[in-house]
C-alpha positions as CSV (number, residue, x, y, z in Angstrom):
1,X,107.3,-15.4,31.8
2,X,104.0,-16.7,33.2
3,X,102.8,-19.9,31.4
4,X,99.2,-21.0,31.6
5,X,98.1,-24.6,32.5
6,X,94.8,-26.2,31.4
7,X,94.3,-29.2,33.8
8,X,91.8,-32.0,33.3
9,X,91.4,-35.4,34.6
10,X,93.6,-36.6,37.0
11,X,95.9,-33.7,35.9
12,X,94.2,-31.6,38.6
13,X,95.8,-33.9,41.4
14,X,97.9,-31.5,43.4
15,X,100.7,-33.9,43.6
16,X,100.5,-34.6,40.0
17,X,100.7,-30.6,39.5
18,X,103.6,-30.3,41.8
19,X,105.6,-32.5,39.4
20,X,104.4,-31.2,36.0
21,X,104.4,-27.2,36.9
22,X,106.9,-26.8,39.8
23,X,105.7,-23.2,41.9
24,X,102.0,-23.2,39.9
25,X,99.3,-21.2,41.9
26,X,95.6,-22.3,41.0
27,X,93.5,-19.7,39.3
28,X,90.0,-21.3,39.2
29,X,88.0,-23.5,37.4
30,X,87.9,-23.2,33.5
31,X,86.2,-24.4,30.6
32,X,87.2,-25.6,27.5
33,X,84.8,-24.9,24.8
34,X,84.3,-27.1,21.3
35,X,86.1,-29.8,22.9
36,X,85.8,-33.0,24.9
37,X,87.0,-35.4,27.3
38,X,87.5,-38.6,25.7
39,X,89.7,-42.0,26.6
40,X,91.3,-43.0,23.4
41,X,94.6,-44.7,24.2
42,X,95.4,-47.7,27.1
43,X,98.0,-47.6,29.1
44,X,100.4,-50.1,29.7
45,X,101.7,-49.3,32.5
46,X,98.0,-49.3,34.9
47,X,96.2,-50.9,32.5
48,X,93.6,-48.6,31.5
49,X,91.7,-45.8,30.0
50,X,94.4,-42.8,29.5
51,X,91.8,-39.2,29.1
52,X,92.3,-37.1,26.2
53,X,90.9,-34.0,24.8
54,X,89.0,-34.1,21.8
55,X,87.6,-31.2,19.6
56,X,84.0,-31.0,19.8
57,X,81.8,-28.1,18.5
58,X,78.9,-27.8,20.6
59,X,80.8,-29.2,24.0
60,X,83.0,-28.1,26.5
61,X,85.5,-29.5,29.0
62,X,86.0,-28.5,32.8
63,X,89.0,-28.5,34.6
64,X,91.6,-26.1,36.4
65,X,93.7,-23.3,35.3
66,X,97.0,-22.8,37.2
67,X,100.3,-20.3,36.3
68,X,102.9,-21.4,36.6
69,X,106.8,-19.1,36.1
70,X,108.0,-20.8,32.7
């Protein structure tokens, strides 16, 4: 089974996406519509912002898509 993976933020990272989705293969860019990108939690461990998506009618979020063999 193939399983799609919206990236955003530092997410798109290729060694972060090595870790999270083991054997993924990029696709492209891809929007999000009626969301956002928005920082709404600290972390503890670095010490700062942490990104979240949001909804948000009227906006859209960019990031990349990637399969990955789930």
């Amino acid at each position: 089974m193939q399983v799609l993976y919206f990236a955003y933020a530092s997410n798109m990272a290729e060694g972060v996406m090595t870790r999270l989705c083991p054997g993924h293969r990029f696709l492209g860019a891809a929007e999000l519509p009626g969301h956002r990108l928005a920082f709404t939690r600290r972390s503890i461990r670095t010490d700062s912002g942490v990104a979240d998506i949001v909804r948000a009618p009227g906006q859209s979020v960019w990031g990349a898509l990637y399969a990955a063999s789930g």
